[in-house]
N, C-alpha and C positions, 0 to 999 in steps of 0.2 A: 208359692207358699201354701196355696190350698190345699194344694197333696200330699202336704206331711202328714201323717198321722198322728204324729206328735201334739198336733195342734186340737184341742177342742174346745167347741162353744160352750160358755157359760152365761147363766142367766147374770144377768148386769142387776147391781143393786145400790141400795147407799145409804153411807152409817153414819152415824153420827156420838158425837159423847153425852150432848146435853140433853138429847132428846126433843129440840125446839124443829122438826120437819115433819112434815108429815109421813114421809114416806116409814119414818123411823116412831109414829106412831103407833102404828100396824106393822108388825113382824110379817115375817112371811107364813104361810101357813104351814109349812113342815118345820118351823122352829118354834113356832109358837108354841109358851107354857099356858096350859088353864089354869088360871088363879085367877078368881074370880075377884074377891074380897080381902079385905085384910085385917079385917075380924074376927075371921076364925071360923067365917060362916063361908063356903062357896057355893053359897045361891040353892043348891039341890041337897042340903039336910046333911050333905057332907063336911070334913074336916079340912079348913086352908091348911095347906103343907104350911104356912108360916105360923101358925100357931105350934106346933108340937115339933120344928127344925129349928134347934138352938144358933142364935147370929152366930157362935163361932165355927159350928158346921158349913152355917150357909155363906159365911166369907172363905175357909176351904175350898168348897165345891167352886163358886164362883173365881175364889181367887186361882184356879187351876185350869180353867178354860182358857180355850185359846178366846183373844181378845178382843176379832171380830162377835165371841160368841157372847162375850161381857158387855158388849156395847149394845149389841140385841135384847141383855137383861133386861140393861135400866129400862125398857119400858114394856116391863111386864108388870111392873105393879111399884106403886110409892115404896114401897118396905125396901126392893131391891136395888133402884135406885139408892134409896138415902146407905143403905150399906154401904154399894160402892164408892160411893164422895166420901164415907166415912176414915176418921185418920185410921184408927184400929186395921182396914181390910187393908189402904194401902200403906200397914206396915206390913202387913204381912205379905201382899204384894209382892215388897220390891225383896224375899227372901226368893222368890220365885224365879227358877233356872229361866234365863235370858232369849226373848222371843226369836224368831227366828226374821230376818229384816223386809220389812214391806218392799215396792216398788212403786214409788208415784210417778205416773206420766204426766204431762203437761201433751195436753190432745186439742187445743185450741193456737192460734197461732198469735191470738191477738190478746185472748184473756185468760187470766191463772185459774184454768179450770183445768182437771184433770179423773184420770184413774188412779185407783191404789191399788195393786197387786199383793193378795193374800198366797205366801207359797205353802201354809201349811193346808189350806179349803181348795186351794185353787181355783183361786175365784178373785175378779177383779169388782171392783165396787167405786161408784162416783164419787169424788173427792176436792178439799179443796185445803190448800195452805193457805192460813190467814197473814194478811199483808201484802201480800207478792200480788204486786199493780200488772207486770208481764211477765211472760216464761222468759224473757231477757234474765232476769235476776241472777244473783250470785246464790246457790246455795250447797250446802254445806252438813252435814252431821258427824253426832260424835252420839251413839248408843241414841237416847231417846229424845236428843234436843238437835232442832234445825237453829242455824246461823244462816240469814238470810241479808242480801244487800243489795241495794238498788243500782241501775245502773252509772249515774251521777255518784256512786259511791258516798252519799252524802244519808241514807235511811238506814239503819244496820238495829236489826231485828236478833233476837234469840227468844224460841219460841219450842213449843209441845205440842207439835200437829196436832193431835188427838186429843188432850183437852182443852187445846188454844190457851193454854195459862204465857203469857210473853213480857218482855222485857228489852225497851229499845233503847238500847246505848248510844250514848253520846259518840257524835262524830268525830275520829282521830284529827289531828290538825294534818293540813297537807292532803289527806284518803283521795281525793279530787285531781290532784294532780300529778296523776301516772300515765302511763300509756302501757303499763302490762300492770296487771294487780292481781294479786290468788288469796283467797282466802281459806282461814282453818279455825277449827274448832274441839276442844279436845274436852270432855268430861274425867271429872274425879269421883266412882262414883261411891266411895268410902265418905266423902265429904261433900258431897253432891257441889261441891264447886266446877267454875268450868274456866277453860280460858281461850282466847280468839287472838288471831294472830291474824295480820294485814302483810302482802308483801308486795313492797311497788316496786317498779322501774321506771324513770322516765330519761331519755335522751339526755345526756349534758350539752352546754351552748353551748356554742364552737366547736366543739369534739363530734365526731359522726362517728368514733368507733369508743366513745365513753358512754357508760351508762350510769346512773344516779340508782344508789338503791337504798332502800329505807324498807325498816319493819317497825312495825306497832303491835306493842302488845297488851292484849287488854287482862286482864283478871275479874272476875267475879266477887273475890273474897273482897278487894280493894276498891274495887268499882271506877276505877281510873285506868287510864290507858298510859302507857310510857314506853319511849321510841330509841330500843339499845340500839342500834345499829342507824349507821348513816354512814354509806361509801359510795367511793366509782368503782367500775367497773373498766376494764378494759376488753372491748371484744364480744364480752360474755355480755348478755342480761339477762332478766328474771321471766320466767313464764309466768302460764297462768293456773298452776298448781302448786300447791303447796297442801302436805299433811303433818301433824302433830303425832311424834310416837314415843313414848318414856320419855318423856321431857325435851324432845329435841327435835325442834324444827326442817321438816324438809320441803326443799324446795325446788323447782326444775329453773333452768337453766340452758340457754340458745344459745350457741357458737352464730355469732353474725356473720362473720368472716372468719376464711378456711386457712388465709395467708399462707396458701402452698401447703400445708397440712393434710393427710386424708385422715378424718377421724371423723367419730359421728358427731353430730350438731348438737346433741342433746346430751343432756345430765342432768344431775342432782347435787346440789350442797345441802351441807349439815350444819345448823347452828343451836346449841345448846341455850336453853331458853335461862338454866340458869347463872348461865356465864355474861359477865359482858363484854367478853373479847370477840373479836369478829376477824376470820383470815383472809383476806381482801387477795391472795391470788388466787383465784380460781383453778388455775391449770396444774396447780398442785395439789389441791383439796378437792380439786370437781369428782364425783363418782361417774362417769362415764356410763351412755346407755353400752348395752350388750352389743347393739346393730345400730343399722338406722332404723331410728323407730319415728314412727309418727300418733298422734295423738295419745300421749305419753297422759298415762294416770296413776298418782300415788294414790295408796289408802294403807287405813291401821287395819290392819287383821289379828285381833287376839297380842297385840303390843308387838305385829312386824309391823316393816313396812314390804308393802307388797305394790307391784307395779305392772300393769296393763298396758301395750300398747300393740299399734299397726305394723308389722313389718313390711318396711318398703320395698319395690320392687327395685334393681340394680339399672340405675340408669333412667330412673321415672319417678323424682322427688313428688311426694305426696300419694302415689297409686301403692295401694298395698298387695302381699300378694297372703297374708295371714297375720295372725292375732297373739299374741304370747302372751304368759304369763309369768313373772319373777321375782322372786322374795330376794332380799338384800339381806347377806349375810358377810358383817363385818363391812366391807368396802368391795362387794363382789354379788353381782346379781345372778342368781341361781334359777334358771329356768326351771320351773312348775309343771307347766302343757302349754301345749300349743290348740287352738282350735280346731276340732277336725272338718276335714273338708267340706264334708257335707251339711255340715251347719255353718262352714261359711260361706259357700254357694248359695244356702236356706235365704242370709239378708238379701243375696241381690247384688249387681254394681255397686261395688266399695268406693268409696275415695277417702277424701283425707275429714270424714265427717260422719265419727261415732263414740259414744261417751260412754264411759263406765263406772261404775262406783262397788262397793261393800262395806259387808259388817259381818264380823264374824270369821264365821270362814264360807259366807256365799258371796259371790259375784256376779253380778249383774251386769251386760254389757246389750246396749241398744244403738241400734245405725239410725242415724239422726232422720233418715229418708222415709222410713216404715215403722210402726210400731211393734215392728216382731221385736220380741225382749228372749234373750240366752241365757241363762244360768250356769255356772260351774261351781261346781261344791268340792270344797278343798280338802275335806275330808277324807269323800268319797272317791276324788280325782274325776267325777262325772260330769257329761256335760247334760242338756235338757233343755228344751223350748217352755217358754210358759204354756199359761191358756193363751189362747187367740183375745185379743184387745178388745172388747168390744166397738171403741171407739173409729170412727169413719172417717178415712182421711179425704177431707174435702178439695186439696185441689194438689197437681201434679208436683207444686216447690213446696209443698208443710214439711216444716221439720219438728222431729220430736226430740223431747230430753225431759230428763228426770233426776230424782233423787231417791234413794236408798235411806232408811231409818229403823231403828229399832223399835216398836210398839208399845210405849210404856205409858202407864195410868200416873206412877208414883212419884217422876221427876217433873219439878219445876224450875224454870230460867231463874 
């Protein structure tokens, strides 16, 4: 991985919202603004720029930086702060074209400490989500709020990395006893409401080829949770993915058993969150992966759904031999790209343990074994390695994972 070129060091740093660190203190010295006072007087017989800069300039100016650069503000001086906490900036804030989406690692194996991955500075910065007791957790986004869930499935958090503003929902009945569960979180953000959707599986008694599936779905606006769905399965049971897109639940889906069948194990169902009918065969509603795929990930991209996974090698369940990417269109998954070679050589020995996530239209994909992190922007059809991680991987079995979010001042859970 050293010899890419791609790869460059950057100085390591760390932000903060509220300004209680010290490292966030003290700026760094090529960001730092001189404002000395906030008087009007800057110490040397000169004019504070905040005397003679009208607030609604200076919520402009600030409210147009990128956000690591707003976070630097607040402590350049009390005026700058109190603007940005102010309702006035972030209304005008949230008029503001949609950030482009962080990366946080989880670079500890034991504790929720991590990196945050800036792709518009490129630059990674020391970071931390509030609540999250281990990288075990369930986590989850939708634009600028995390859906966070412990693994007891019994602490379920909705929260605003960045100004830690959160909200912890009451435990669904049941959440506890699954043996596969995915969770999803979907923002409104016309009406900044949001809503979180649970999907379990757990074995039926007696049956070794039925499965029990249940979904919960919570709402914001109602602040109650309620459970449309309760079936078996035959065969089929639920993964541990599930995304929310125009209103309609999707979820992955294992073939347990092949019963003489050659098909791939994996899929997708669709349930419409505002329906309460639910079509309990699978084999005629399943959307079917393209190949076999292994470590299969939904995400909303700009209201698709879009899906990441390993393609396996023929004859060697779980070994991959490349990466794909496929947007669902109608009932039919439409390959994107594939990863090219030399950035999938770049991870290293593949197996069946690498995660991915997005927003937007970038994608982020990290092999659980290294911190090298990949990017493809769907845009541009490009692919691209981050900066180099600062983080040190301490022992030969650390695994890494993360989450993807949007950088927002303006939304609250």
């Amino acid at each position: 991985m050293e010899s890419l070129t791609s790869w460059v060091n950057d100085e390591d740093s760390h932000i903060c919202y509220n300004g209680h660190t010290s490292e966030c203190d003290t700026p760094d010295c090529d960001e730092q603004i001189a404002i000395a006072y906030d008087n009007g007087d800057d110490g040397n017989g000169g004019v504070c720029i905040n005397s003679v800069l009208p607030d609604d300039i200076l919520e402009r100016i600030l409210g147009n930086l990128p956000i690591s650069a707003i976070l630097k503000a607040l402590c350049v001086c009390k005026k700058w702060n109190d603007v940005v906490h102010s309702d006035r900036f972030l209304h005008y804030y949230s008029g503001v074209a949609p950030r482009k989406p962080w990366y946080f690692m989880f670079t500890s194996e034991f504790y929720p400490i991590g990196h945050v991955y800036d792709p518009i500075h490129l630059k990674w910065h020391r970071f931390q989500i509030p609540f999250v007791e281990t990288p075990t957790w369930s986590l989850v986004s939708s634009r600028g709020l995390l859906c966070l869930m412990d693994d007891r499935r019994r602490k379920i958090y909705v929260c605003n990395p960045i100004t830690k503003c959160y909200r912890r929902l009451e435990e669904p009945p049941g959440a506890a006893l699954a043996d596969y569960c995915a969770l999803a979180i979907s923002q409104d953000t016309s009406s900044q409401s949001y809503m979180v959707a649970i999907v379990r599986s757990k074995q039926a008694r007696g049956e070794d080829i039925d499965w029990d599936l249940s979904i919960d779905i919570y709402s914001s606006e109602k602040g109650t949770w309620r459970c449309p769905v309760n079936a078996t399965f035959q065969v089929w049971r639920t993964g541990t993915d599930c995304v929310i897109c125009d209103g309609i639940l999707y979820f992955t889906v294992f073939l347990t058993r092949t019963l003489g069948f050659i098909r791939p194990r994996y899929g997708v169902l669709a349930y419409d969150l505002s329906c309460q009918f639910f079509v309990t065969d699978v084999d005629e509603c399943v959307i079917e992966a393209p190949c076999y795929i292994t470590c299969m990930r939904l995400m909303n991209l700009e209201e698709e759904v879009v899906m990441v996974g390993g393609i396996e090698k023929v004859g060697r369940p779980g070994i991959i031999k490349g990466i794909g990417i496929w947007v669902l269109k109608d009932k039919n998954w439409e390959e994107v790209s594939r990863m090219p070679n030399k950035f999938f050589k770049g991870f290293g020995e593949f197996d069946d343990v690498f995660g991915s996530c997005g927003h937007e239209k970038l994608i982020y994909i990290q092999s659980y074994g290294s911190s090298a992190l990949l990017m493809f922007d769907m845009y541009s059809n490009e692919w691209s390695w981050s900066c180099k991680c600062p983080a040190a991987k301490k022992s030969p079995l650390q695994l890494y994972s993360g989450i993807c979010f949007e950088p927002r001042l303006d939304i609250a859970p």
